[in-house]
N, CA, C and O of each residue as an XYZ file, in Angstrom:
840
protein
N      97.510    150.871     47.918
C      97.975    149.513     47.609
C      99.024    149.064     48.624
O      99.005    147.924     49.088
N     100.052    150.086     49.005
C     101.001    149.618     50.039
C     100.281    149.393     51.350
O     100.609    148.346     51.909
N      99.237    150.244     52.068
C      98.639    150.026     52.920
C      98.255    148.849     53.201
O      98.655    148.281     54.217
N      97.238    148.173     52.162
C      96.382    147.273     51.838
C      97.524    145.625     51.766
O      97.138    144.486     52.030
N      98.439    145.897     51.485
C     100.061    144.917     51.496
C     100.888    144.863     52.745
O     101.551    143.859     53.003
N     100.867    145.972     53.571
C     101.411    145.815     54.911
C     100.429    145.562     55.801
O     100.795    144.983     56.824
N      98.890    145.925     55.667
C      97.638    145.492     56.339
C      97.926    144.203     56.191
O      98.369    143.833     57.278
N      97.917    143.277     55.404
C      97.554    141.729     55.083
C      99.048    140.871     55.430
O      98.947    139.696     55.780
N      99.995    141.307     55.353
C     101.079    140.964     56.270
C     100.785    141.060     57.321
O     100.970    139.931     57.774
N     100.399    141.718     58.146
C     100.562    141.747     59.248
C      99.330    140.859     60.111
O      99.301    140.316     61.216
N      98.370    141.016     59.017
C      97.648    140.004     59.626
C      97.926    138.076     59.368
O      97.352    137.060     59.761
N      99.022    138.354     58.573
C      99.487    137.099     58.236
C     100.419    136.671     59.429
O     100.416    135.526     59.881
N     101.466    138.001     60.048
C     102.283    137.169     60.941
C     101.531    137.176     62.381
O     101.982    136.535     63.331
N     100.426    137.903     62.457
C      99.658    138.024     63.391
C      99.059    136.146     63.586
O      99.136    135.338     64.511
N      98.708    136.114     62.734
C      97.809    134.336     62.525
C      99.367    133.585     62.785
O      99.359    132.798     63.731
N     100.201    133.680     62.329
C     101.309    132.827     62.234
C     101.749    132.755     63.833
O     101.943    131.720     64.471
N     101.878    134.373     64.407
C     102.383    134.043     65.919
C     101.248    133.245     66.777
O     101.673    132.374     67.535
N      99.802    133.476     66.721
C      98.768    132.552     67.422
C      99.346    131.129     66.912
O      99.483    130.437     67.921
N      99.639    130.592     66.058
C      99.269    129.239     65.633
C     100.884    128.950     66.016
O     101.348    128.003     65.380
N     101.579    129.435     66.708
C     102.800    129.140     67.082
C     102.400    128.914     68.862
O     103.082    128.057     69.424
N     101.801    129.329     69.348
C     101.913    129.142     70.624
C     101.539    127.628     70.733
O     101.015    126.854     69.932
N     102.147    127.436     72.434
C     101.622    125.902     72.277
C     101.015    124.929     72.843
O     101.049    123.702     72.933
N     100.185    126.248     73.368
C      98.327    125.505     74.168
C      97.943    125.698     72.601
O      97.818    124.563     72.140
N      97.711    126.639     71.627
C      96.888    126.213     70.554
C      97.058    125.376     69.976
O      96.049    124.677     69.888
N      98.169    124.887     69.291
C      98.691    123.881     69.057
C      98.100    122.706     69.073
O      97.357    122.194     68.236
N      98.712    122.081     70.690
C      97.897    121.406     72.030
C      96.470    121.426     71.596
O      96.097    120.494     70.884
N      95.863    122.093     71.832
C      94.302    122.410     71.785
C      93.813    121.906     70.424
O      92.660    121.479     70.351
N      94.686    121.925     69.219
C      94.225    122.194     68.174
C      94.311    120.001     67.597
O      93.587    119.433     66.780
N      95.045    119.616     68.139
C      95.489    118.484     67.943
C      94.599    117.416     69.324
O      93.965    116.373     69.164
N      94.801    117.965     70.253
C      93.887    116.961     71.043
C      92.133    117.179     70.289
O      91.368    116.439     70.907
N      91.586    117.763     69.467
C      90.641    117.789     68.837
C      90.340    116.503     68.080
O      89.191    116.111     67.880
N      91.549    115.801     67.627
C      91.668    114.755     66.896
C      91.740    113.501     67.640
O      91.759    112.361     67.178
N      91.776    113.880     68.870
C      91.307    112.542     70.166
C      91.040    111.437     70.330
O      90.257    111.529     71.276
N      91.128    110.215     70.055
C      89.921    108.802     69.621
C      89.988    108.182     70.606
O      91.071    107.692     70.925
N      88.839    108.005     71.407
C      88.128    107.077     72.826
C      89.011    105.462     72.232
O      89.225    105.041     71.095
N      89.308    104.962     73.459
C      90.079    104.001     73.209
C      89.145    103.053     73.492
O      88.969    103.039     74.710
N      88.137    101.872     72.664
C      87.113    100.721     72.724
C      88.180     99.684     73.491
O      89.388     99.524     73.665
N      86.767     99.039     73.857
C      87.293     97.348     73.859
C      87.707     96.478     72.942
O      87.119     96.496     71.861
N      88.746     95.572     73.138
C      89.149     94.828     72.023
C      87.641     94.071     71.855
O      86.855     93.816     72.768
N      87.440     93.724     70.068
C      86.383     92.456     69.758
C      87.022     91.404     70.396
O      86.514     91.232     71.504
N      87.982     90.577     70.148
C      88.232     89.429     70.419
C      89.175     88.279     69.363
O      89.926     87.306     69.425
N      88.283     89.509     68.087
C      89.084     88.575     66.653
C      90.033     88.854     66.147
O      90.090     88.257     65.072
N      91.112     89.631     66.357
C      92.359     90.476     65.818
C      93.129     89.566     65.834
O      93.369     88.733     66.708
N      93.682     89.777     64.481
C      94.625     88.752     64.284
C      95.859     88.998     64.249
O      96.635     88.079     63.987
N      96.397     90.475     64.542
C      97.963     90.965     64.145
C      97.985     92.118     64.922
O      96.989     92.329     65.615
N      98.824     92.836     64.954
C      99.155     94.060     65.748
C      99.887     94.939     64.294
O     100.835     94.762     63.529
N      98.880     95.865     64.480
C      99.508     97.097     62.668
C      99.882     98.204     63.126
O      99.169     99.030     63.695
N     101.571     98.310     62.791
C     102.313     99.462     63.186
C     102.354    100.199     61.929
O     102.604     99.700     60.832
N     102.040    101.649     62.214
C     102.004    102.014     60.707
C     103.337    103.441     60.727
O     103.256    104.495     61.357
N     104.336    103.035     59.926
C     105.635    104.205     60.493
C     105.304    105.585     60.330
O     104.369    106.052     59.680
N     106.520    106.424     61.258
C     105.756    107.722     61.090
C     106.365    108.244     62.761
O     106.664    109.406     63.036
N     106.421    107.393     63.453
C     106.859    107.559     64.780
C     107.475    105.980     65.834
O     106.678    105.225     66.391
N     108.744    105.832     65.872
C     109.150    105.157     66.211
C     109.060    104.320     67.894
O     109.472    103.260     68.366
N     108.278    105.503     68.387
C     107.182    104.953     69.543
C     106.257    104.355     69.422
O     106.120    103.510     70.308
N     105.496    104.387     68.697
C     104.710    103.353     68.179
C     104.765    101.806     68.358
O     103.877    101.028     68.706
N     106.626    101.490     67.871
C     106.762     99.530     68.242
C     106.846     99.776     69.885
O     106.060     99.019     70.455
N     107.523    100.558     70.723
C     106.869    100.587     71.714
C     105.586     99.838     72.224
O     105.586     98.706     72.708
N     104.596    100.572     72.056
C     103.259    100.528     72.117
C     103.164     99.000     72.092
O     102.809     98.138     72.895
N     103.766     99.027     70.467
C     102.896     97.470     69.850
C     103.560     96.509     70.362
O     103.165     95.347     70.466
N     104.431     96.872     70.650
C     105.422     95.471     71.800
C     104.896     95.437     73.127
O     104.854     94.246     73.436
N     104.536     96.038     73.930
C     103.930     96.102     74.686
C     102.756     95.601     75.344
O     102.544     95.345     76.529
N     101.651     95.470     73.761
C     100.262     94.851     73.358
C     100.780     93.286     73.309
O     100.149     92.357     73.813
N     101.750     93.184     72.773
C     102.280     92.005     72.149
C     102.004     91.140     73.357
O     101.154     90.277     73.577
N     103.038     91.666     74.101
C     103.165     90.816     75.696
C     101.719     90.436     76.218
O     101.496     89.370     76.792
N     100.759     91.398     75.971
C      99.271     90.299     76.682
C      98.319     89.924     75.657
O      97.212     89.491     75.976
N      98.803     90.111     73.993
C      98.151     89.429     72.973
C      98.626     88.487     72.295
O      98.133     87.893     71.336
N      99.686     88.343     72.857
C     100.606     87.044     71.698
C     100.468     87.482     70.448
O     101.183     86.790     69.724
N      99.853     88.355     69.798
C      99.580     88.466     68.261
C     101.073     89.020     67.771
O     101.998     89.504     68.422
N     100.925     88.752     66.396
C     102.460     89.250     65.557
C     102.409     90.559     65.331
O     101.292     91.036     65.531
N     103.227     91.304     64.985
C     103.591     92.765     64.793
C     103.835     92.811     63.452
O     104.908     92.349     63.065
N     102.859     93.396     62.441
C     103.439     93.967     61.349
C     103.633     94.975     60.938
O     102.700     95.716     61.247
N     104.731     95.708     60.096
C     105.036     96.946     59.755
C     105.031     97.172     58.467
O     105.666     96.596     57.584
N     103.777     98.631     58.352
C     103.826     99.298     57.193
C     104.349    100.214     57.102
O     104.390    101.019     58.032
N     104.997    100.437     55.825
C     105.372    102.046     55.306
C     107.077    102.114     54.947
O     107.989    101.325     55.193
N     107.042    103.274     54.339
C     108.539    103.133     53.620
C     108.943    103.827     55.151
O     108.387    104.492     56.025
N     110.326    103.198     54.865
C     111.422    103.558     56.048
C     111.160    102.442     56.522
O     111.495    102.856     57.632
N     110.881    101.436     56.719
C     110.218    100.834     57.771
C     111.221    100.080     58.609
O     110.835     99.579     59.665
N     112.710     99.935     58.157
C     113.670     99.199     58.564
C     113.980     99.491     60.057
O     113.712     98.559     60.815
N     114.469    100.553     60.589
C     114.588    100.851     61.782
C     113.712    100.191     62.759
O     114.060     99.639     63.802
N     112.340    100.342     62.203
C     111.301     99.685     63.111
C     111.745     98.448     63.289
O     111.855     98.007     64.433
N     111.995     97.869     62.446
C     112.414     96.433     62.659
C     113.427     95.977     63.842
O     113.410     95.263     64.845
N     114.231     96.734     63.196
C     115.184     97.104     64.450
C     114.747     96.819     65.847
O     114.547     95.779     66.475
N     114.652     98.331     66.175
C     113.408     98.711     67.567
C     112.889     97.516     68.074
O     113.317     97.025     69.119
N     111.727     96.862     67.206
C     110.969     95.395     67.081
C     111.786     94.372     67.776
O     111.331     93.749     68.735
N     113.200     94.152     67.230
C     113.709     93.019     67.969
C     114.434     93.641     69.339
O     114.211     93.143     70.442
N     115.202     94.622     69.181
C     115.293     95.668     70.385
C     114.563     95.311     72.006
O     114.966     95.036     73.137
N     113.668     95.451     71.520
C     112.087     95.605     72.194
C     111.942     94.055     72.896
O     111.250     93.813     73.886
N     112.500     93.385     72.384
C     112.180     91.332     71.686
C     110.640     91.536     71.689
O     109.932     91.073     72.584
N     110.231     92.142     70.803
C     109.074     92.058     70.094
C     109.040     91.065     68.536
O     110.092     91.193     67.911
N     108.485     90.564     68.174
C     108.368     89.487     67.027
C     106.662     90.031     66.300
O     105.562     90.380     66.729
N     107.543     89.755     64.587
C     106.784     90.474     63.541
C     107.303     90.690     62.498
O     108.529     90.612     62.568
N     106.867     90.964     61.409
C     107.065     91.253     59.885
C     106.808     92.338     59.550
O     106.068     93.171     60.074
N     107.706     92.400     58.217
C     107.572     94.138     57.423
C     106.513     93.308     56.906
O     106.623     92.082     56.922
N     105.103     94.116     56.274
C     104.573     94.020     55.164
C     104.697     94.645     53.748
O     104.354     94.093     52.703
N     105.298     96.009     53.889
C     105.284     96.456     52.776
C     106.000     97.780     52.999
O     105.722     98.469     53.981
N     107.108     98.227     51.923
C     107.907     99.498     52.834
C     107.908    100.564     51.343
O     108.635    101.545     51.190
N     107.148    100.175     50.612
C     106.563    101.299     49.503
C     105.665    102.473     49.622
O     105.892    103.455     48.915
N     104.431    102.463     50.643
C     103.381    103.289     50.484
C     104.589    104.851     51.635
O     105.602    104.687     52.316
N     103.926    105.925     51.375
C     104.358    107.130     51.890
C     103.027    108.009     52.525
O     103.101    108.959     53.304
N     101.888    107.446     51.993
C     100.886    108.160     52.967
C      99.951    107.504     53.643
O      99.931    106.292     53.428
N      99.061    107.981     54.496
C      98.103    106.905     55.051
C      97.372    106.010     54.541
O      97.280    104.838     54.907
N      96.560    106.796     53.252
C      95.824    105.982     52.106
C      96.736    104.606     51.763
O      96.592    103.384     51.795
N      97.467    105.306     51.517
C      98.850    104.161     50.602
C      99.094    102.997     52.205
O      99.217    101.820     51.867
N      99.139    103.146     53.215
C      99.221    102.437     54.012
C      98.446    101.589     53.880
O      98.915    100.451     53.899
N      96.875    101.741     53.682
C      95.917    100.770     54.262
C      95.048    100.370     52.281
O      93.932     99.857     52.197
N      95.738    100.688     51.235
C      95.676    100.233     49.979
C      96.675     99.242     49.707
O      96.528     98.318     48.907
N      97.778     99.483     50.454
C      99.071     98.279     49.752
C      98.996     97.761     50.948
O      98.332     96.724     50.955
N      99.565     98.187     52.324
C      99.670     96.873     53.575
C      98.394     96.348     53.753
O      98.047     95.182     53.561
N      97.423     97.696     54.299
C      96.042     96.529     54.831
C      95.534     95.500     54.046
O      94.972     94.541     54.576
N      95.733     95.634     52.287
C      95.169     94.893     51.528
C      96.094     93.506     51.259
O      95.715     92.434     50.788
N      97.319     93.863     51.681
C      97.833     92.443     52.203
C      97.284     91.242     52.989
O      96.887     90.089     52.818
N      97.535     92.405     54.202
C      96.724     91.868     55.213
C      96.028     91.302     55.260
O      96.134     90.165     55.719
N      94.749     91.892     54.727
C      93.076     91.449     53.795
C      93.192     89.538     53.292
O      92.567     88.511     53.559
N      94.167     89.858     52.599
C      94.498     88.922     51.680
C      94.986     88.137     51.628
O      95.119     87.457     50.611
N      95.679     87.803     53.235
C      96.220     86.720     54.187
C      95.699     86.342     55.130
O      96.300     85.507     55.807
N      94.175     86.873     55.614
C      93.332     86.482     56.689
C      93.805     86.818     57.573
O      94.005     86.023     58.491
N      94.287     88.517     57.686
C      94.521     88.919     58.959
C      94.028     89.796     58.590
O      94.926     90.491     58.115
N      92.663     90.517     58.422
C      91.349     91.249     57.811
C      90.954     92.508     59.078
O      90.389     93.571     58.824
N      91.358     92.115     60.287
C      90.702     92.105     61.651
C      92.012     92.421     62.595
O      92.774     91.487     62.848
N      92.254     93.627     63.073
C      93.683     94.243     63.536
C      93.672     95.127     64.836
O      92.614     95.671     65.155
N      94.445     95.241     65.359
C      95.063     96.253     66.434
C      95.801     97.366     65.363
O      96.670     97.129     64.523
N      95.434     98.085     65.548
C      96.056     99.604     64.955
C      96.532    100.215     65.512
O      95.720    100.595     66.355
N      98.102    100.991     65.787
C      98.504    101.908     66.875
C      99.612    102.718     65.871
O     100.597    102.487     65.169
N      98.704    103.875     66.330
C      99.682    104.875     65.493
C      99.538    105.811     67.125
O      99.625    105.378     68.274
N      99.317    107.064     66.672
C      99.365    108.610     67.553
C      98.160    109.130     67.815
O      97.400    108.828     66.895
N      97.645    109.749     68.611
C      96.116    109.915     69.023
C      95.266    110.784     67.940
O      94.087    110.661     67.610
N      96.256    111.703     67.497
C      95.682    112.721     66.625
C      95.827    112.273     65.231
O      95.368    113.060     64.403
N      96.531    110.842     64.630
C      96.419    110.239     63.716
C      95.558    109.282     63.600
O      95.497    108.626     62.561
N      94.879    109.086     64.488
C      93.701    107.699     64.464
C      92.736    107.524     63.997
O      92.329    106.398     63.711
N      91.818    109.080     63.699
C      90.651    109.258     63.309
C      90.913    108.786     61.500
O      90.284    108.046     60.744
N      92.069    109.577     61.343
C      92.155    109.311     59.608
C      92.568    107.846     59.583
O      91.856    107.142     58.868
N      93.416    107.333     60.117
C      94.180    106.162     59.711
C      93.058    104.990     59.877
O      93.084    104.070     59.060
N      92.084    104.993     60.898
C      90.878    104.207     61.191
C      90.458    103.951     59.695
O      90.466    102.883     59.084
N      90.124    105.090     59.304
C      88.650    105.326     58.551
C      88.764    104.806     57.008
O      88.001    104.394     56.134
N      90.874    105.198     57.264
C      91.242    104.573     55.028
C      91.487    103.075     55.897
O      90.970    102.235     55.161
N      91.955    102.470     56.937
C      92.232    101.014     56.672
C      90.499    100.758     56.806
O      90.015    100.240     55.800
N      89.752    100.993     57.669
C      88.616    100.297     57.306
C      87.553    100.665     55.918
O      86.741     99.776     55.659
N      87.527    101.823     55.096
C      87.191    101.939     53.798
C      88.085    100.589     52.792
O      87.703     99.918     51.833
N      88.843    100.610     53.235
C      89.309     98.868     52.733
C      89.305     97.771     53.152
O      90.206     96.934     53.100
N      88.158     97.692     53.653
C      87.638     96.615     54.384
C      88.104     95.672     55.906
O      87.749     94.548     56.259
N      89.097     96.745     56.620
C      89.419     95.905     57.867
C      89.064     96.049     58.424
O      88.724     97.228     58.321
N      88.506     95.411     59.825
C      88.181     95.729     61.021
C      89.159     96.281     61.817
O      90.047     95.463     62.058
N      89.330     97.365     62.318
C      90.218     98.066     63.461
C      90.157     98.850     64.957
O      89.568     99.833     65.407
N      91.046     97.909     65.430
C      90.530     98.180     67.289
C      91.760     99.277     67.366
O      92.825     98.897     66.879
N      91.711    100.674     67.961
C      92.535    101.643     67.472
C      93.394    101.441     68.646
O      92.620    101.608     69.588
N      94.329    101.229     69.030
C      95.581    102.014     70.138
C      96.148    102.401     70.171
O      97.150    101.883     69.680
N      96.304    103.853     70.796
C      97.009    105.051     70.840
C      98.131    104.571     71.374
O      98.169    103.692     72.235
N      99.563    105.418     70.631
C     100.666    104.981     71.234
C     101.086    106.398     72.037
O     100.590    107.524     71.996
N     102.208    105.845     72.775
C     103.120    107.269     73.178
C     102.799    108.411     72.129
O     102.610    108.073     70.960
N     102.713    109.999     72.554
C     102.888    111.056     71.479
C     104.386    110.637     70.925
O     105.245    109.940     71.465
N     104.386    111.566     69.173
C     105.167    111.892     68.626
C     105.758    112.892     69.252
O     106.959    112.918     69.518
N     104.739    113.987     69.587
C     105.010    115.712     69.650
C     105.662    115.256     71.081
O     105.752    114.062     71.366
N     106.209    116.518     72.154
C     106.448    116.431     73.260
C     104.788    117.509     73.847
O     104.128    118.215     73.084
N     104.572    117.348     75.005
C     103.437    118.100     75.322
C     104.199    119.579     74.989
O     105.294    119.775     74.461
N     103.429    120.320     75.383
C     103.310    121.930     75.526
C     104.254    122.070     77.203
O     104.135    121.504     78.290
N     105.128    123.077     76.676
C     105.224    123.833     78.093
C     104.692    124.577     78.358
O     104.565    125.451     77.501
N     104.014    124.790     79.673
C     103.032    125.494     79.913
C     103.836    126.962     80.854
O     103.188    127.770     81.520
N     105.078    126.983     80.702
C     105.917    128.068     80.736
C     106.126    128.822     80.084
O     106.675    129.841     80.503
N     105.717    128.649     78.484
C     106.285    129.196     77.253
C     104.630    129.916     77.080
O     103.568    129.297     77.013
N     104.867    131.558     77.032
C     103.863    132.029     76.458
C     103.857    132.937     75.284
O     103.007    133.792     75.034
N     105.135    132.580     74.454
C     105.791    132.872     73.319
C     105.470    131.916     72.283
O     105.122    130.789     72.635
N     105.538    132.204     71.070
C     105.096    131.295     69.670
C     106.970    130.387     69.533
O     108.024    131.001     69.362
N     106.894    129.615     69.606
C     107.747    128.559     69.418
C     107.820    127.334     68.048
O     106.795    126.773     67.660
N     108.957    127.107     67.542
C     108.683    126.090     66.474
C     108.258    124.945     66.621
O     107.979    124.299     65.612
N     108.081    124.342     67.988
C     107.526    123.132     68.178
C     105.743    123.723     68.546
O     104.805    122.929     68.617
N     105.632    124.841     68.690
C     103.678    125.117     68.981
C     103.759    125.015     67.610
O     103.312    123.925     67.250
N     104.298    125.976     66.321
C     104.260    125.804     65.211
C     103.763    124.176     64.537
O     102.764    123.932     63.861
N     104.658    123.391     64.917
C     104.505    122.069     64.240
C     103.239    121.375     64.468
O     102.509    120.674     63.766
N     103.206    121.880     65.919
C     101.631    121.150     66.227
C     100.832    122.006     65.696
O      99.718    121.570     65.984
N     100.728    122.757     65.223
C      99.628    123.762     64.541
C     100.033    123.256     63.347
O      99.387    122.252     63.648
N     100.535    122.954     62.156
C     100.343    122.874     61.350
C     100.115    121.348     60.777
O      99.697    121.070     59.653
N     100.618    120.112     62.171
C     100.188    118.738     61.973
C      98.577    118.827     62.109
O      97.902    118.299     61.225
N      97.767    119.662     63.491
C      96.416    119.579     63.218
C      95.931    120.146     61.786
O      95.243    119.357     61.138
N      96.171    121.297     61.254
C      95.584    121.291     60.205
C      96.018    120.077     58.433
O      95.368    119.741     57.443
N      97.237    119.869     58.868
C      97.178    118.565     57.897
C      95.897    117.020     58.358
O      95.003    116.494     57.695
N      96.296    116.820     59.429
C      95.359    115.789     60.155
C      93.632    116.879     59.563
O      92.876    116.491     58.672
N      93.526    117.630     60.025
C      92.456    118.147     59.758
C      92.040    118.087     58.071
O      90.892    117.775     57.753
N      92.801    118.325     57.310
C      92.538    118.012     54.991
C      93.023    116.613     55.121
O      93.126    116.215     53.961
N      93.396    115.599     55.986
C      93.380    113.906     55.448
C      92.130    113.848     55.758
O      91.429    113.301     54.906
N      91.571    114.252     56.753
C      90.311    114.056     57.520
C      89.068    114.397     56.407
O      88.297    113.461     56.199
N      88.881    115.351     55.859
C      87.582    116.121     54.865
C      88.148    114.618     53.486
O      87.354    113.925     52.851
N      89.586    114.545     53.420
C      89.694    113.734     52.372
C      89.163    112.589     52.081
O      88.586    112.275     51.040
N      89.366    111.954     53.023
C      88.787    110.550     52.979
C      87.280    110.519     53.564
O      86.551    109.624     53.138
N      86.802    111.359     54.432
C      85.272    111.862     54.602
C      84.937    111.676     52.874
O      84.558    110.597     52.418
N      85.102    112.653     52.196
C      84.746    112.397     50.513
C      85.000    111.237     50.115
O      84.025    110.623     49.681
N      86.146    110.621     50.108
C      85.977    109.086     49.494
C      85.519    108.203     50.131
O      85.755    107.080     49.685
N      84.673    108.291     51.439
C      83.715    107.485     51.679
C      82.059    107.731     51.242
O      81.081    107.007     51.057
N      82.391    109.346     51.191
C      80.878    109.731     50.679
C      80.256    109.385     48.765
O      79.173    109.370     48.181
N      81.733    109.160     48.400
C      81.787    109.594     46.875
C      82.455    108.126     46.575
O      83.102    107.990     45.537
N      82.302    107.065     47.454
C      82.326    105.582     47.157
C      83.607    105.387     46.488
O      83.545    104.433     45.713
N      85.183    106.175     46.527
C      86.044    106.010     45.777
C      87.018    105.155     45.904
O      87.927    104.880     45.120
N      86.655    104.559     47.439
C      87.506    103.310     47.561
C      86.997    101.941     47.242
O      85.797    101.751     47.438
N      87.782    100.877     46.743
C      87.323     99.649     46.503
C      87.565     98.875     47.953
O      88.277     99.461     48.768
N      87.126     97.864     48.233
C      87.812     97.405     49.905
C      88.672     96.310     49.278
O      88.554     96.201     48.058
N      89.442     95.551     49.840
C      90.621     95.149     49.684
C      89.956     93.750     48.831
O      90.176     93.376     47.679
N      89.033     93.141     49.936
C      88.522     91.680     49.388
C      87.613     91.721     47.665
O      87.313     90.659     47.120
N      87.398     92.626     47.236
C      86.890     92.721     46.110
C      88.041     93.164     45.185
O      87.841     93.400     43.994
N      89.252     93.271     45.767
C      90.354     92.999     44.252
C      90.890     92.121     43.960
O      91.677     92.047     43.016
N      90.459     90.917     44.999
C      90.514     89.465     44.943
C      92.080     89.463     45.190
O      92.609     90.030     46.146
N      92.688     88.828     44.310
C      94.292     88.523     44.402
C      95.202     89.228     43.523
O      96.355     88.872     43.281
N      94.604     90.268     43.050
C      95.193     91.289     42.068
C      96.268     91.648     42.535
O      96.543     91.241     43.663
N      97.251     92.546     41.810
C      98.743     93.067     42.103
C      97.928     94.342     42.940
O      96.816     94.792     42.663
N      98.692     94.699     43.866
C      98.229     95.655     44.514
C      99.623     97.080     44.458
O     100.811     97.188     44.758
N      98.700     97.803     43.970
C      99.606     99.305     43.581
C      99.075    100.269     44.285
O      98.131    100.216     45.074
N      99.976    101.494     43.842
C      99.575    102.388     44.733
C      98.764    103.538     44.416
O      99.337    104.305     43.643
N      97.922    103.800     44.675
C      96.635    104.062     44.345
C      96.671    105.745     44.231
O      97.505    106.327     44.924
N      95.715    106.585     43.307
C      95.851    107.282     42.364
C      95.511    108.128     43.535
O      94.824    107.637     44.431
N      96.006    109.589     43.626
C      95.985    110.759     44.919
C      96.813    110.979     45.566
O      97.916    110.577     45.197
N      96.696    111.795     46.976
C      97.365    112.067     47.681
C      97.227    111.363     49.415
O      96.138    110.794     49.491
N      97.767    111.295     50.332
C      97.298    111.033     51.659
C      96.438    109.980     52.075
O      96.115    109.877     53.258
């Protein structure tokens, strides 16, 4: 039994030091990648969704050759605002209640929805795009994705030691990786409503996680 208990430790810190280095990491997160399209043409807003304060960056940036407004979802969202005028970027909070992605694109996008700005620029983080795409458009928006600056810093490619920043990126891909299977199911298992079919209802925050 002790054998069988220091065997499985060790293969525990064994997995723990791989998933600390930080080409895997790296490796494990550029998996989550999203090809950057052409704009349609019809976007009506620029959607910052918080989480990384590079991001109004980005969307200020867009701003300058889209004229479109900047809105911000998600709790915390004040700083952004900040940043936003910082930046002299121009835009609105939409909503500073939701805490996960779902909750982003159930309470802001369905704002959105619901003010005829249906049809968006999206810019979050490269390895957040695939999920954040897939719950604002399961609620009916159209979304042209743009990657902002990373959150993470790259990998040093000096470090061939397990580090707490390879750590973080190893354990953001495998979160990015269970939002991902999550909302895969609630598109397969029809569990989202899209925004325009709750008509003008109070919009809450919706039953789950992420």
């Amino acid at each position: 039994m002790l054998k069988m208990w220091i065997g499985g430790t060790l293969v525990a810190l064994t997995g723990l030091c791989i998933m600390s280095l930080e080409h895997v990491g790296a490796l494990a997160l550029r998996s989550f990648d999203t090809a950057q399209p052409r704009a349609r043409g019809d976007e009506r807003a620029i959607v910052v969704i918080t989480g990384s304060r590079k991001r109004v960056v980005t969307a200020v940036s867009l701003q300058r050759f889209s004229n479109l407004p900047i809105r911000v979802i998600g709790a915390g969202a004040e700083p952004y605002m900040r940043d936003l005028a910082a930046f002299g970027g121009h835009g609105s909070l939409v909503e500073t209640e939701s805490v996960s992605t779902r909750e982003n694109a159930a309470m802001g996008g369905c704002k959105l929805v619901l003010q005829g700005e249906g049809s968006v620029f999206l810019v979050t983080d490269s390895w957040h795009m695939q999920r954040a795409s897939k719950w604002f458009q399961l609620h009916g928006m159209q979304v042209t994705p743009i990657v902002s600056e990373p959150a993470l810093r790259p990998p040093d490619r000096e470090r061939t030691r397990p580090t707490w920043h390879g750590l973080k990126m190893a354990t953001t891909a495998i979160h990015e990786g269970g939002g991902l299977v999550h909302v895969t199911l609630a598109d397969a298992l029809q569990l989202v409503t899209p925004c325009a079919a709750a008509e003008k209802t109070q919009l809450t925050r919706p039953q789950g996680v992420q």
